[in-house]
matplotlib code that plots the C-alpha trace (Angstrom):
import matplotlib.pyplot as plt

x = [-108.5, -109.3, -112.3, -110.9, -108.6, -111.7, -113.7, -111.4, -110.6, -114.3, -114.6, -111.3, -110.2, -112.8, -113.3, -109.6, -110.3, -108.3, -106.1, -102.1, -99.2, -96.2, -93.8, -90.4, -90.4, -87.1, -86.1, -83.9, -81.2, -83.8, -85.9, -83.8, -81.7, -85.3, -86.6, -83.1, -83.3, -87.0, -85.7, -82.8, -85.7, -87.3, -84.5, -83.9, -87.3, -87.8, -90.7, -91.1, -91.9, -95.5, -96.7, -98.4, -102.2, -103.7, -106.9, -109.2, -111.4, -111.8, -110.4, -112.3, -112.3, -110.6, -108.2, -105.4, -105.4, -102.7, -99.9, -99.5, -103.2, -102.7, -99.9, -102.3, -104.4, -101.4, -100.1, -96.4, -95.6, -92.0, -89.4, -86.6, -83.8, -81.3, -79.0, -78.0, -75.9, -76.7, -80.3, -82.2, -84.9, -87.7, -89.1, -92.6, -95.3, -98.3, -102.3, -104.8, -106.9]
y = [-45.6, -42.4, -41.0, -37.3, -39.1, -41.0, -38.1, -35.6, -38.6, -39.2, -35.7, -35.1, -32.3, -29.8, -28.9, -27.8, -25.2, -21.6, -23.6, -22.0, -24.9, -23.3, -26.3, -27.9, -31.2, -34.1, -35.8, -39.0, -40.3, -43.0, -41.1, -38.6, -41.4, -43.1, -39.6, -39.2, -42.9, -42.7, -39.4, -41.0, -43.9, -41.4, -39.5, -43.2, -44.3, -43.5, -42.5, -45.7, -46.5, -47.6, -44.5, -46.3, -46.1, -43.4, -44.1, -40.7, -42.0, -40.3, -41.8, -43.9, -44.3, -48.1, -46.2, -43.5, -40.8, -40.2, -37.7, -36.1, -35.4, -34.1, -31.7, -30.3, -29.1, -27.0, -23.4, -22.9, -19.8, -20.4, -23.7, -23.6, -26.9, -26.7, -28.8, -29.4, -31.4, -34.0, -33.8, -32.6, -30.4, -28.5, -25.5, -24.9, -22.2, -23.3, -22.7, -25.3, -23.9]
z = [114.2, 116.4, 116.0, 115.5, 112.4, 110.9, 110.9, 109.1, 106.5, 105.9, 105.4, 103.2, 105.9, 105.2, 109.0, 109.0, 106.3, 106.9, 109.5, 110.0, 110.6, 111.9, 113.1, 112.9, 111.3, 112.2, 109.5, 110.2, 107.8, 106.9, 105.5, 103.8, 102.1, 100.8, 99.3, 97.6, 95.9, 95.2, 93.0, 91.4, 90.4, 88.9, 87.2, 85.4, 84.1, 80.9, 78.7, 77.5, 81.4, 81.9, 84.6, 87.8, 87.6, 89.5, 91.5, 91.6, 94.2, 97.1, 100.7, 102.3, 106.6, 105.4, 103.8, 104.4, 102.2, 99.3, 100.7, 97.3, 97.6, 101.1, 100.1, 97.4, 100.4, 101.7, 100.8, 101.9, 103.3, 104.3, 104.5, 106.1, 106.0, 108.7, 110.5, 114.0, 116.2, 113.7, 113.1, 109.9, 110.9, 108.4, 109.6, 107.6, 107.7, 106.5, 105.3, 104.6, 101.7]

ax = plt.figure().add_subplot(projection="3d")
ax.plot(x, y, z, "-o")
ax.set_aspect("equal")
plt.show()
């Protein structure tokens, strides 16, 4: 692992506190068509569904942190979803709070 990675993951991203993203972000068909079937999995489980068990321990430098937990880091300013000469594209403006 890079240094610069292993540090903010030992240190849960603190240093980037205050930080603006502005960026466009592809999106292949792949990965489009596996966000779409992980939400029709969802749509079908029902409440009798066991929920998966959630670990509250914080990341560890073996270990890549959660993305859910990342994207509570993030204040959106602004997304925009377009589409062009066949490509998916996310524009997003950012904060890291």
């Amino acid at each position: 692992m890079h240094p610069v990675q292993k540090h903010l993951f030992d240190t849960n991203f603190r240093d980037l506190t205050g930080t603006k993203l502005e960026g466009t972000i592809a999106l292949s068909d792949e990965l489009i068509n596996l966000g779409i079937l992980d939400f029709l999995q969802q749509l079908q489980k029902t409440d009798t569904d066991a929920p998966e068990p959630q670990s509250s321990a914080p990341a560890t430098s073996s270990s890549m942190p959660k993305p859910e937990e990342l994207l509570k880091m993030l204040t959106i300013e602004e997304v925009k979803y377009r589409t062009e000469a066949g490509k998916t594209l996310l524009d997003i403006k950012a904060g890291i709070v």
